[in-house]
KOLDRENDO-98310 format. One record per atom (N, C-alpha, C): x, y, z. Coordinates in steps of 0.05 Angstrom, whole numbers, plus 5000, padded with zeros to 4 digits. Layout:
N
XYZ;...
END
This chain:
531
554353554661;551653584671;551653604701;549853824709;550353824738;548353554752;549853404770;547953264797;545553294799;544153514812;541853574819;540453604792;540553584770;538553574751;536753334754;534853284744;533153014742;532553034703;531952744704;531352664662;528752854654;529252784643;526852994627;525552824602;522752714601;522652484577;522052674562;524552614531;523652714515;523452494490;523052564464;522952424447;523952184439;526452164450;527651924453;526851634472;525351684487;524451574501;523751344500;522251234480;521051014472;523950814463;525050924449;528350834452;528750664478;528850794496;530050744523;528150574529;525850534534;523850324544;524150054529;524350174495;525349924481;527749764496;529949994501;532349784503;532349574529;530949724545;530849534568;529149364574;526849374556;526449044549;527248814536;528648974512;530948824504;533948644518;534848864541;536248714547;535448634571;532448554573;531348354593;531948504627;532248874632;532149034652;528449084662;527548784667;525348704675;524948584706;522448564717;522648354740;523548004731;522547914709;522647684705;526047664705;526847834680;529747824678;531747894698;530948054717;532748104742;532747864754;531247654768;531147384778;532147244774;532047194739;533747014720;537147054724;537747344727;540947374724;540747354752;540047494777;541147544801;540947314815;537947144815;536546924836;535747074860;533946814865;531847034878;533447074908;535447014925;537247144940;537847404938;538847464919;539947634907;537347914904;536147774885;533847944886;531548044911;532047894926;530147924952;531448204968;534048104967;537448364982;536248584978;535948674936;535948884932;533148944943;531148904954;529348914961;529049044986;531449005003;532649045027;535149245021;534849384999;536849554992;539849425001;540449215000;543249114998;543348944974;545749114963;546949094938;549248864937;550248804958;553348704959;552348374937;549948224948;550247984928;548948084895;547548254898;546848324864;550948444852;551948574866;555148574854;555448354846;555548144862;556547854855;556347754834;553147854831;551547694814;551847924780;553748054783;553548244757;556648224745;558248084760;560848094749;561348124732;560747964715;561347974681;560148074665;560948204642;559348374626;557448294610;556348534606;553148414587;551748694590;549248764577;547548934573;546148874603;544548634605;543448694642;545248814653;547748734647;549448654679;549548964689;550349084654;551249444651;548749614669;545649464663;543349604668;543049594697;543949324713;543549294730;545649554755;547949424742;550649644761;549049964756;548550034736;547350314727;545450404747;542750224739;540650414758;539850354782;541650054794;539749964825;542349874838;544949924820;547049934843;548850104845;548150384825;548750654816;552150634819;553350484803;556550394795;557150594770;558550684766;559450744734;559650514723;559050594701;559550394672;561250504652;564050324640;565150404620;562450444598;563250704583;561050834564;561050574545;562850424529;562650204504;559850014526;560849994548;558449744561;555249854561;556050104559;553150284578;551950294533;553950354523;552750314490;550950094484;552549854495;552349584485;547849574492;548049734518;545749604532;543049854525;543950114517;541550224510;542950524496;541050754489;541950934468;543151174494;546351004482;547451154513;547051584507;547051554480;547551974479;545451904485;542651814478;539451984485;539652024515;541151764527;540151804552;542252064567;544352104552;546052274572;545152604560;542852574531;541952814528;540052924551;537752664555;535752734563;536552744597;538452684610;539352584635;539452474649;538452164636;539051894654;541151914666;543051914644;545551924650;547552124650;550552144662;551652314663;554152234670;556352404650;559252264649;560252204675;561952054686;562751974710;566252014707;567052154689;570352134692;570551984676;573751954657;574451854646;572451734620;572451554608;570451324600;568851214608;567251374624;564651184645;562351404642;560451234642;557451394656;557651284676;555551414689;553251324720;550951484712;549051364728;545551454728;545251594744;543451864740;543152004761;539352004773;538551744773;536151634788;537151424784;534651314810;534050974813;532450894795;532450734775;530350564760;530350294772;527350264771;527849994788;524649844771;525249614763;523749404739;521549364767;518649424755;517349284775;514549214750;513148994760;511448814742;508648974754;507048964732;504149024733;502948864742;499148874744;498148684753;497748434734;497448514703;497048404687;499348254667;502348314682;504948254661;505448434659;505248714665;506448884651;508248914656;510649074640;513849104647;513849394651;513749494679;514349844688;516749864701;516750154706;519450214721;518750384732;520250404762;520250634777;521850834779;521051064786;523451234780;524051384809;526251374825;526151554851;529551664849;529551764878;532651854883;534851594884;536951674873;539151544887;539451284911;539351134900;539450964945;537151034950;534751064940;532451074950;529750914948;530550784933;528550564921;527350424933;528650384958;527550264987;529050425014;527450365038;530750365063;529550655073;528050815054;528551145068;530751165061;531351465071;533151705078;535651545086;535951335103;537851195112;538551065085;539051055061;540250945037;541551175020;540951365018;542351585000;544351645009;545651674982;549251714988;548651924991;550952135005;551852285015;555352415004;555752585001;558752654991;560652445007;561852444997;565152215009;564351995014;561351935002;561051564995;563051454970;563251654955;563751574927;565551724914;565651904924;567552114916;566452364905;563652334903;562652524889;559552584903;558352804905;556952924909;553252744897;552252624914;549152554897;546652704908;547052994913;543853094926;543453194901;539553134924;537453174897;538153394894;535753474863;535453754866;533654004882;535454234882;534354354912;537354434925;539754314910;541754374931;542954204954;545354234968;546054074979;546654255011;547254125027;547754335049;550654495042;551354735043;553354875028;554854775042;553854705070;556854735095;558154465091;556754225089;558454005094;557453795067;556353995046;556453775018;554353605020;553753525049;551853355048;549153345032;547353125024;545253155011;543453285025;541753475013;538853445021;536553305026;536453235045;535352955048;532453035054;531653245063;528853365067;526553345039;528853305009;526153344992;526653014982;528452844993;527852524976;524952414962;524852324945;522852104933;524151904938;521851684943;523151384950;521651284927;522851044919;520650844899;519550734916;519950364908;517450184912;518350034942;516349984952;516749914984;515349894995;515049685014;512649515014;510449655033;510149795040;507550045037;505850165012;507850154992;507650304966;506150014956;506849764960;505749564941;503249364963;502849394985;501349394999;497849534993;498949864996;496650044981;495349974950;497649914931;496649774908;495349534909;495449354929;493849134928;492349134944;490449354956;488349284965;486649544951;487349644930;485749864916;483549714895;481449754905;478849764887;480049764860;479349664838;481349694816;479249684792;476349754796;473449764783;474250084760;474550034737;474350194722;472350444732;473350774727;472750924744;473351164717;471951494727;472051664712;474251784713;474651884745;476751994762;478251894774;481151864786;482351834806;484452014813;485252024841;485952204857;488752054871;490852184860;493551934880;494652174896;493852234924;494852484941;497452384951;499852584951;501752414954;503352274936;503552304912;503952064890;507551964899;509052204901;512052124905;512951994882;513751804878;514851674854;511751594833;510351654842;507051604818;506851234819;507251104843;506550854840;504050814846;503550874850;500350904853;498551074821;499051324819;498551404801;498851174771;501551084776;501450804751;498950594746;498450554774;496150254776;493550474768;492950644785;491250794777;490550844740;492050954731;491451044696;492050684689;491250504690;490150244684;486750274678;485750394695;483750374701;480950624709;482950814708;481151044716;481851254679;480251384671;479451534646;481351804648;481551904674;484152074678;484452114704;487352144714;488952124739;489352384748;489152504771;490452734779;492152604802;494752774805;497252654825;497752894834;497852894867;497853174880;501653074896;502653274907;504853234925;505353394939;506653494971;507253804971;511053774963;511753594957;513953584942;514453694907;515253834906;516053874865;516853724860;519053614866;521053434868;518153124853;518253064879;515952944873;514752814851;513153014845;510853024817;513653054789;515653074796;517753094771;517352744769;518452654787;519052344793;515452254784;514352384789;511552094787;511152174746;511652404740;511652454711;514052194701;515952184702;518452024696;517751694701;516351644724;515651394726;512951284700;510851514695;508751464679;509851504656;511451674641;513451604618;514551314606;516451374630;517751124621;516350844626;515050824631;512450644635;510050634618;510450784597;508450814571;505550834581;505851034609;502651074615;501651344608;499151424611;498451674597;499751894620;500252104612;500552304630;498352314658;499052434674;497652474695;497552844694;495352924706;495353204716;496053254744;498453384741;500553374766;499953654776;499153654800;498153904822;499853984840;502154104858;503454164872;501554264900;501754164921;501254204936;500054054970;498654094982;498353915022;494953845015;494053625013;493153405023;491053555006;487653655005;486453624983;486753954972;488354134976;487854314968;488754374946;490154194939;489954244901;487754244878;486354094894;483954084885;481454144896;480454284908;479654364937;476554484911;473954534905;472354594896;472454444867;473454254859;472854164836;471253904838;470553754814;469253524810;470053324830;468053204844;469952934861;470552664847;471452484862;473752324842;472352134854;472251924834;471151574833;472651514864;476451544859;477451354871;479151534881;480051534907;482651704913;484751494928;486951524926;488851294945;491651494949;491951444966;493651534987;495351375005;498651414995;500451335010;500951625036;500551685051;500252035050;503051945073;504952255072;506352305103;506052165134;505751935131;503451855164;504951865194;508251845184;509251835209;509451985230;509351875256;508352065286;510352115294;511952395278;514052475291;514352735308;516452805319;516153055339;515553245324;513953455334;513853755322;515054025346;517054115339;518854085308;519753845316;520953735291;522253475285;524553375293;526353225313;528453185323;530453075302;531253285286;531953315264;531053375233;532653295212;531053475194;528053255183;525653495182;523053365178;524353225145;522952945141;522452885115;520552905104;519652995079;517953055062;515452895062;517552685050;516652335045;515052275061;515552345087;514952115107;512952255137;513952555140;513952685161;511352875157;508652875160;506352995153;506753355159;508553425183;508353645195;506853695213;504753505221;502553595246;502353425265;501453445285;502953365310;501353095318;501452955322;501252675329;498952505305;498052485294;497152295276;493852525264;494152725264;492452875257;492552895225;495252935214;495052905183;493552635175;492552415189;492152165181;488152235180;487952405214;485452435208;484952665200;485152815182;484353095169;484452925147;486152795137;485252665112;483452485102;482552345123;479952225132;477152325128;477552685146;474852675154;473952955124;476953015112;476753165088;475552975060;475852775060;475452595040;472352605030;470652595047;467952605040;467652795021;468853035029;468153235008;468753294967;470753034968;471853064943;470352764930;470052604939;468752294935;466252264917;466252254892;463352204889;461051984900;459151994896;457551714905;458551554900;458451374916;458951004914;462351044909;463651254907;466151314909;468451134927;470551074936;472950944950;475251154956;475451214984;477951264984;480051155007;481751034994;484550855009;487050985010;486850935041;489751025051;491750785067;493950915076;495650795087;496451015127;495550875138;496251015160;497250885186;498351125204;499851065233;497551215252;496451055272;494351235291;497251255322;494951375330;496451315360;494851175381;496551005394;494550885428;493651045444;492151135454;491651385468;490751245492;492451235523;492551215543;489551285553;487651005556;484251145562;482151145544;483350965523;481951105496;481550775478;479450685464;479950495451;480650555429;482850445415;482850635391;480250525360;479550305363;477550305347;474750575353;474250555376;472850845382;474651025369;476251165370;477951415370;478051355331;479151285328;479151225294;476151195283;474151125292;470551045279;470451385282;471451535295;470151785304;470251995281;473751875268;473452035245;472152015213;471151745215;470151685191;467451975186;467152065166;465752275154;462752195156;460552325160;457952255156;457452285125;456252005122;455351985093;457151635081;459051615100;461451455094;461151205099;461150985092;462150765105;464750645118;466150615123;469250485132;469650265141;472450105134;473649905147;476150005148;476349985176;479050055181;480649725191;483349655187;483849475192;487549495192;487249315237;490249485237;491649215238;493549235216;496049055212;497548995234;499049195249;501449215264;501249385295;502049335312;502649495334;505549485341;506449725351;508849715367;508649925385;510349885399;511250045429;512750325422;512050505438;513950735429;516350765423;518350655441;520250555432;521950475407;519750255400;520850065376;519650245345;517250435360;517050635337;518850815334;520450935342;522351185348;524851065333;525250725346;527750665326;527050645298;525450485293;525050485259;525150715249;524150915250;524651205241;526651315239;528251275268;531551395262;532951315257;531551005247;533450825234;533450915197;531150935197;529751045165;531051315163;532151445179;533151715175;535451735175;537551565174;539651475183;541151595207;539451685227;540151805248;541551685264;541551395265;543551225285;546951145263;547151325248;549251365239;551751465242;550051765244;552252015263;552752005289;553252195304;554452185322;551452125351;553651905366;551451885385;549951995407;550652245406;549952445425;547352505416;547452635389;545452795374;543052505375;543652265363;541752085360;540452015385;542152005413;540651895442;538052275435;539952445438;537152695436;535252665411;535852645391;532852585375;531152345384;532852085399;531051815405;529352025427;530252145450;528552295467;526452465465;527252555442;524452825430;522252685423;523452455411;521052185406;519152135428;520352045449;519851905471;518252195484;519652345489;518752525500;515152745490;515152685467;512752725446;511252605450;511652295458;509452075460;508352175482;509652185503;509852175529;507152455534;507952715523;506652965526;503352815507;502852675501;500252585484;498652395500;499752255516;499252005527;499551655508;500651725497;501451545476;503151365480;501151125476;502850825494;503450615469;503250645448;504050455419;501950705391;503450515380;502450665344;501950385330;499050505316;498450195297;499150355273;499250135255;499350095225;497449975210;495950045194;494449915183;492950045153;490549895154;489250105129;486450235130;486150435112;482950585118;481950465089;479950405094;476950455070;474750625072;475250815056;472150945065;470650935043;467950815043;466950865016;464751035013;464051214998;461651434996;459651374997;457151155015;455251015010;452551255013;452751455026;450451675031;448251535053;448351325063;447151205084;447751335107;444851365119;444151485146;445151255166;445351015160;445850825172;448650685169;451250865169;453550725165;454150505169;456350425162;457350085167;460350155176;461250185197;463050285202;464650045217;466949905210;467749715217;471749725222;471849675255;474449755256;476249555270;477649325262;478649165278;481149055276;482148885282;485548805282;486548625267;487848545254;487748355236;490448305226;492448265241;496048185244;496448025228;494847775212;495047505203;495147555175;496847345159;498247345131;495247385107;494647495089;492747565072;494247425047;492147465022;492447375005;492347584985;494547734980;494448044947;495747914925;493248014920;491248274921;488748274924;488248454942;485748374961;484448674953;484248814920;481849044911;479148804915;479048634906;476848564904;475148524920;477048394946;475248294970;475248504989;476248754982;475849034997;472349094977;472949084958;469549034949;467048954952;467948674950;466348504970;464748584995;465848665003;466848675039;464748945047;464249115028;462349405034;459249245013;460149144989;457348934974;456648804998;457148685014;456348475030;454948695054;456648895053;455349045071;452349145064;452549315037;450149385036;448249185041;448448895022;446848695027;445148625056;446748645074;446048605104;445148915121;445349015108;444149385110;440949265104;440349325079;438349305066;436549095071;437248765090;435748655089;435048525118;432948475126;431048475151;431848155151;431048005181;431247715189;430047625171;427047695161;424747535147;426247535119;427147705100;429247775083;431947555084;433347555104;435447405112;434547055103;432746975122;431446735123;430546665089;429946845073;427846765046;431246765028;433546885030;435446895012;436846655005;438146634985;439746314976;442346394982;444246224990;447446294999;448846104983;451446134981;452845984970;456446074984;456245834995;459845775013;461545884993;463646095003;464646224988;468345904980;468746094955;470745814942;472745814963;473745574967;476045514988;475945535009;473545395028;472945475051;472745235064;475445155086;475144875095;474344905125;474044655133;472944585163;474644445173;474644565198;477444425219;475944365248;476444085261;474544025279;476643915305;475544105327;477844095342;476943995367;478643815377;477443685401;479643465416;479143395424;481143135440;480842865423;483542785421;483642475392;481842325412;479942145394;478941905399;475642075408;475542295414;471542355433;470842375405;467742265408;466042205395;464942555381;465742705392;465542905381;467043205387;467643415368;468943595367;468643765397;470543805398;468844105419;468444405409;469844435383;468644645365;469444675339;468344775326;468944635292;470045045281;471844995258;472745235254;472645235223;471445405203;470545555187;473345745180;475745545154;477245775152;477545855117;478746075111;478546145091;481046155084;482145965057;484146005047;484446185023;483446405029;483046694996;482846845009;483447135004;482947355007;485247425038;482947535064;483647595078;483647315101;482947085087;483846955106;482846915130;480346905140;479746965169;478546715174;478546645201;477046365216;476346505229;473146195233;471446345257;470246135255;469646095289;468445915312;465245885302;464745575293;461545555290;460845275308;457545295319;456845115330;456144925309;454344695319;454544475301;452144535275;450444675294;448044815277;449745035249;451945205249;452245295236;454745225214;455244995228;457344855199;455944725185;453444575194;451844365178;450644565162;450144835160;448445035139;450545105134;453045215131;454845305116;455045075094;455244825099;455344555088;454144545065;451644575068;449644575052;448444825031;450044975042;449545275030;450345224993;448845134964;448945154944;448545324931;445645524937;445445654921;442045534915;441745274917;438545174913;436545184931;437845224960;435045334983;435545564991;432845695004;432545995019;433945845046;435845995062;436845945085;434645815108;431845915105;429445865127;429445535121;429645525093;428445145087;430944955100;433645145091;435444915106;435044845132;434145155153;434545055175;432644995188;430444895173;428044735173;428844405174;430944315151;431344085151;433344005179;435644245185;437044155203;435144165227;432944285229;431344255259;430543975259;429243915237;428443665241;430143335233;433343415229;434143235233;435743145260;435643475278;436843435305;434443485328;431943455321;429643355329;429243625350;429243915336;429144195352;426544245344;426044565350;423544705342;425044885315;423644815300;424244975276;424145245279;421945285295;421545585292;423545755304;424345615328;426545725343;428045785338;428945535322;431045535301;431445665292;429245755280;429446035256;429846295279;428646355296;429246615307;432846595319;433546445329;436146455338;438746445318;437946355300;440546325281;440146575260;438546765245;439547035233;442547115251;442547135263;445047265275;447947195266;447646875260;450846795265;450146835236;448246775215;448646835191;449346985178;448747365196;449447485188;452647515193;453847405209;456547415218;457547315185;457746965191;458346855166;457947005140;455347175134;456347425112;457847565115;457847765131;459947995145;462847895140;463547705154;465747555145;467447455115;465247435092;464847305071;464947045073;465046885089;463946545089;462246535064;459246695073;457746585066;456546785041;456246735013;455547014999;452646904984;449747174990;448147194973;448247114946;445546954937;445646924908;444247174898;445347254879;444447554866;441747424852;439447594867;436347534857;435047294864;437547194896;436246974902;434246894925;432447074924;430447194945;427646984932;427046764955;424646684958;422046794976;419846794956;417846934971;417546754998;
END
C-alpha cells in the first residue's frame, strides 16, 4: 500500500471502534497504563516516557506504539489488539517489512463532554507540536508524506497540506462553544472535524468547510470512527462554500489565524497560515459572519489580532464586529514580535535546518511587523451573537487569568445578562429581584488589626472567574441579594441602617449594579419584576 493513501471507513469499521474499547485505547485507559507523566508528554508530543511506559506486550501497549508513537508492530501483537486485515484493507494500517505493521495516521483517544470515548484522526507526528513533529524521510527509514506527494527532490514531506489533531486551541474553542441544541451548524475550517465532532452532539445537521481536501478526508475519518453522523463536507476559503444558502444556528471556527509574512518566509501552512496579510483573514471572517447567522444565532472563533502602533486595539477589533451583532471579544495572551516569530518557526520546524535560511525567515517576520507598525499580537477569543439590536453590546477586554471549562454556558449567560441590562431602565433595575450568583466569596482587604477594610473584593470561583472592587454599600446588597426583595427595598433598608438618604441612594447605586450584572455577580430572577 502506498504512504500517501489515507483509511477509508468502510464496513468494517464498527469492528475497529469495538476493538479499541476493548482493549481500553481510551482517555481513561491511556492514564491507567502510561500515568499521568507520561500522558501529559504525549500531550507535548514527546513520546520517549509513553515508550517506557509500553514495554511489554499487550493489546494497549500494541495500540499505543501503533497510533501515538507510530512504531511498527509485530503483525501476531497488532492481531492480538484489533481486526488487523480490516484495518490493513481499509488503511489504518500498512505492512512495515518483514512481520510488522505500522499506522499510517495519528489516532489519538480523546473523551467527550458527556464520557464519551472518540478519536481523533490527523497526520503522522501531528497530533500536536505543528509541522515541527512530522517525520520526514531518514527519520525512520522510510518515507511518511501526506497525500499530495512528497518533494521529488529531497523525499521530504509535504508539509504545506498537514492536518493536526487535538491541541489546546482545538479544545479551548470546544469549551467555550454555546452547546444549546441548534438546527444548523457551521465548523469553517474543520481540519481533523474536532469541532465538527462536539458540534453533531447537538446541532440536527453539521456542515464542515476546509480549503484543505486533505482536510475534510480527516474530519470524515474522525466522525466515523467516532460513531458520529456524517457531516456535509464542502471544500473550500472561509464562507464561500456556502455563500447564498440558509444561515446556521451556530458557526465555530478554529480558522488559519497566524500573522505570517506574505509571501511566507518559507513554505505557507495550510493549517495555520490564512494567506492574507496581517490579521485580515481574522477580520473578514468577522465582518462576513453576519451574513450566514440566523437570529439569536452564535458565531465563535479563535484568533491572533495585531498591536497597531497608535491604535487601541479594543477600538480596532469593536470596529469589525458586523451591524446587527453583539460581541465579546476577550484577549487571553500578548506577546512581542519577537517571541511571536519564534513560536511559529518553532511550529514549522524552521529552527531545525540550516541556520542561515532560519535567521532569514526570523527576519521576514520581523521585517513584516515592522512594514505594519506592529508592536505585539494578542490571542484570544470572538463571540458574536446575531441579536438584530440597533443598540449593540459590544464588549472587548483582557482577561490573562485561569477560567473554569467549559465556559458554553457562561459565554451564554454573558449576552442573557446582556440583553437583560439592554432592555431595562434604572426604574426597571431598582423594581427587579437578584440573586448572588453560586460560589461567590468576599475578601476584605486592609491592614491586620483596623477596625475596618480598606476595600472589600467580590470573587468568583466558576466560570470566568473575575473579581471586582465593591464599596461597603455594595457588598452589604450583594449579601443580601436572595431572590425575595426588588433591589430599591434592599437599598432602602441599607440607607436606613447607615443613617443616608434613601433616595440618593437609590439614584447613585443603578450603576455599580449594573456592573455586578455585566460581570455575573449578580443574576436577575426570571419574572422577578416588582411593580
Amino acid at each position: 500500500m502506498s504512504t500517501d493513501r489515507l483509511p477509508t471507513p468502510g464496513p468494517a469499521l464498527p469492528r475497529l471502534r469495538d476493538a479499541l474499547v476493548a482493549a481500553g485505547f481510551t482517555p481513561d485507559g491511556l492514564l491507567d497504563l502510561l500515568g499521568a507523566p507520561a500522558y501529559a508528554a504525549l500531550a507535548r508530543n514527546e513520546t520517549v516516557p509513553a515508550l517506557r511506559a509500553t514495554r511489554e506486550s499487550g493489546p494497549l501497549q500494541a495500540l499505543v506504539r501503533l497510533f501515538l508513537l507510530q512504531h511498527p508492530v509485530p503483525y501476531g501483537q497488532a492481531r492480538a489488539a484489533l481486526p488487523v486485515d480490516d484495518a490493513l484493507a481499509d488503511g489504518w494500517l500498512r505492512p512495515a517489512g518483514g512481520d510488522a505493521v505500522r499506522a499510517t495516521v495519528d489516532v489519538r483517544p480523546y473523551g467527550g463532554p458527556d464520557g464519551q470515548n472518540w478519536w481523533i484522526v490527523s497526520d503522522l507526528g501531528c497530533a500536536v507540536g505543528g509541522a515541527g513533529g512530522i517525520r520526514t524521510a531518514g527519520d525512520t527509514g522510510e518515507a511518511a508524506a501526506p497525500e499530495g506527494g512528497a518533494d521529488p527532490a529531497t523525499g521530504a514531506a509535504d508539509r504545506s497540506q498537514l492536518v493536526l489533531g487535538v491541541g489546546g486551541a482545538s479544545t479551548t474553542l470546544a469549551g467555550i462553544t454555546v452547546r444549546t441544541p441548534v438546527s444548523r451548524a457551521l465548523d469553517l475550517g474543520s481540519g481533523s472535524g474536532i469541532q465538527a465532532l462536539h458540534a453533531a452532539q447537538h446541532a440536527a445537521g453539521v456542515t464542515a468547510t476546509d480549503l484543505n481536501p486533505r482536510a475534510l478526508r480527516f474530519t470524515r475519518l474522525t466522525l466515523a470512527l467516532s460513531g458520529a453522523p456524517e457531516a456535509d463536507l464542502r471544500q473550500g476559503s472561509l464562507f464561500d462554500p456556502v455563500e447564498g444558502e440558509q444561515p446556521y444556528d451556530l458557526i465555530v471556527s478554529n480558522p488559519p489565524f497566524v500573522i505570517s509574512p506574505r509571501p511566507a518566509g518559507g513554505a505557507r501552512l495550510t493549517y495555520r497560515d490564512g494567506g492574507m496579510g496581517g490579521d485580515d483573514l481574522c477580520r473578514t471572517l468577522v465582518e462576513r459572519a453576519a451574513d450566514h447567522l440566523a437570529e439569536g444565532g452564535y458565531c465563535q472563533l479563535l484568533a491572533n489580532w495585531q498591536h497597531v502602533e497608535g491604535q487601541d486595539w479594543r477600538e480596532r477589533l469593536s470596529s469589525w464586529v458586523p451591524r446587527g451583532c453583539d460581541a465579546w471579544i476577550v484577549q487571553r495572551e500578548v506577546q512581542d514580535v519577537a517571541q511571536y516569530a519564534e513560536l511559529w518557526l518553532r511550529d514549522g520546524g524552521d529552527h531545525l535546518g540550516d541556520p542561515a535560511v532560519y535567521a532569514a525567515r526570523y527576519d521576514a517576520w520581523l521585517e513584516e511587523f515592522e512594514a505594519r507598525g506592529t508592536q505585539a499580537v494578542g490571542f484570544g477569543w470572538i463571540t458574536l451573537r446575531k441579536s438584530g439590536s440597533d443598540r449593540p453590546s459590544v464588549v472587548a477586554e483582557e482577561w490573562p487569568h485561569p477560567v473554569e471549562q467549559p465556559l458554553g454556558d457562561a459565554v451564554r449567560e454573558h449576552f442573557e445578562r446582556r440583553d437583560f441590562l439592554r432592555a431595562t431602565d434604572d426604574a426597571g433595575l431598582l423594581a427587579t429581584r437578584f440573586v448572588l450568583a453560586d460560589e461567590v466569596v468576599q475578601e476584605q482587604i486592609g491592614k491586620p488589626g483596623a477596625d475596618d477594610p480598606e476595600y472589600v473584593v467580590l470573587r468568583q470561583n466558576r466560570g470566568v472567574r473575575r473579581a471586582t472592587t465593591v464599596d461597603t454599600v455594595g457588598a452589604g446588597f450583594a449579601g443580601v441579594c436572595d431572590g425575595s426583595l426588588p433591589a430599591g427595598r434592599i437599598l432602602d433598608a441599607i440607607a436606613q441602617l447607615l443613617g443616608e438618604d434613601p433616595v440618593g441612594l437609590r439614584d447613585r447605586t443603578p450603576e455599580s449594579i449594573r456592573l455586578l450584572v455585566e460581570q455575573g455577580f449578580l443574576l436577575p430572577v426570571a419574572g422577578g419584576r416588582s411593580a
